[in-house]
C-alpha angles and dihedrals in degrees: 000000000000088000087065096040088057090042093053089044088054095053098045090046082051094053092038087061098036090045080053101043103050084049080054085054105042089048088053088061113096122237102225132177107249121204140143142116136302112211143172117270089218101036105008083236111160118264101219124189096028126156114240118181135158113252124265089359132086096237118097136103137223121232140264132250087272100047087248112137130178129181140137118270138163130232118279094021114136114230116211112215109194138160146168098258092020134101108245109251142176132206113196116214118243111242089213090080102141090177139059095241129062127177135189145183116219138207132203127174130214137271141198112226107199110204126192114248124259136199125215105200115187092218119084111208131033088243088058094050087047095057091045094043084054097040109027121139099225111208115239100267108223091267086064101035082057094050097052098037077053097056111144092217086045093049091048090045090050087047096058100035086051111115106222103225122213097288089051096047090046094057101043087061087039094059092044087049087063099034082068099050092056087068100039118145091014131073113269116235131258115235088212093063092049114120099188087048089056087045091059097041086052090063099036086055092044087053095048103245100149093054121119104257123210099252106050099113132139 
């Protein structure tokens, strides 16, 4: 039983100097005033916004626009640097300070954060996104748009409802007009009489060419 109790005595007087020491310890350290500069490892562009806290304690600060950061610390603390695209990183404070001041210019590099998809969809229940699965009116991709803006019976109906303007007019008696002077002094031919013309309208004919096509609609 008294070998207990001494044991026990032992042990508290134990706690009692190494609780006392470590508050001797942590009253040698200097409080200094801690500033600098957080920059980029590839451009030495400034980080701004990043978290800066000392480790394992609530007391800490962020930076500014400009990465620049300023707070009061003490020697041996260890600073925590992090950011969102940055590498978490520490700085531990010498404990050979002699001054009250202390800067530094640090240097974080950068980091991929890979993130898991995710889809938005505008409906919001299963049941909805099944009924507009079923009933939506899906928009003409380009390939389509092209096919129907190049219909041959469109196209025909735009042609002939097209109003010619004033150039278009112009040229149209201008090529008569020389259409006329290339048989000047001779009599013009008659298309009728034209052998190679009949020729022409005969295969056409044969082919089908004259026949009214599916599509022909207005």
């Amino acid at each position: 039983m008294a070998t207990k109790s001494l044991m026990y005595l032992l042990l508290l007087t134990l706690l009692v100097h190494v609780r006392g020491f470590s508050q001797t310890a942590e009253r040698d350290k200097r409080l200094i005033h801690f500033s600098g500069v957080v920059v980029t490892a590839d451009s030495l562009n400034p980080v701004s916004f990043a978290n800066i806290i000392i480790k394992n304690t609530r007391r800490g600060t962020i930076t500014d626009y400009y990465g620049y950061f300023s707070f009061v610390a003490m020697q041996s603390d260890t600073v925590q640097f992090s950011a969102i695209g940055f590498k978490e990183s520490y700085y531990v404070i010498p404990d050979t300070i002699t001054r009250e001041r202390y800067s530094l210019i640090h240097v974080m590099d950068a980091d991929t954060i890979l993130l898991e998809p995710t889809i938005i969809y505008p409906w919001p229940t299963v049941e909805e996104f099944k009924e507009a699965f079923v009933n939506l009116d899906i928009p003409d991709d380009d390939l389509e748009i092209a096919r129907k803006n190049l219909n041959r019976a469109e196209m025909r109906y735009r042609v002939e409802s097209f109003k010619m303007d004033g150039s278009l007019n112009y040229k149209n008696y201008i090529d008569r007009e020389t259409s006329k002077l290339y048989y000047i002094g001779q009599t013009q031919p008659i298309s009728v009489l034209n052998p190679f013309a009949w020729a022409a309208f005969i295969k056409a004919w044969k082919e089908g060419k004259f026949k009214k096509q599916n599509d022909d609609k207005y």
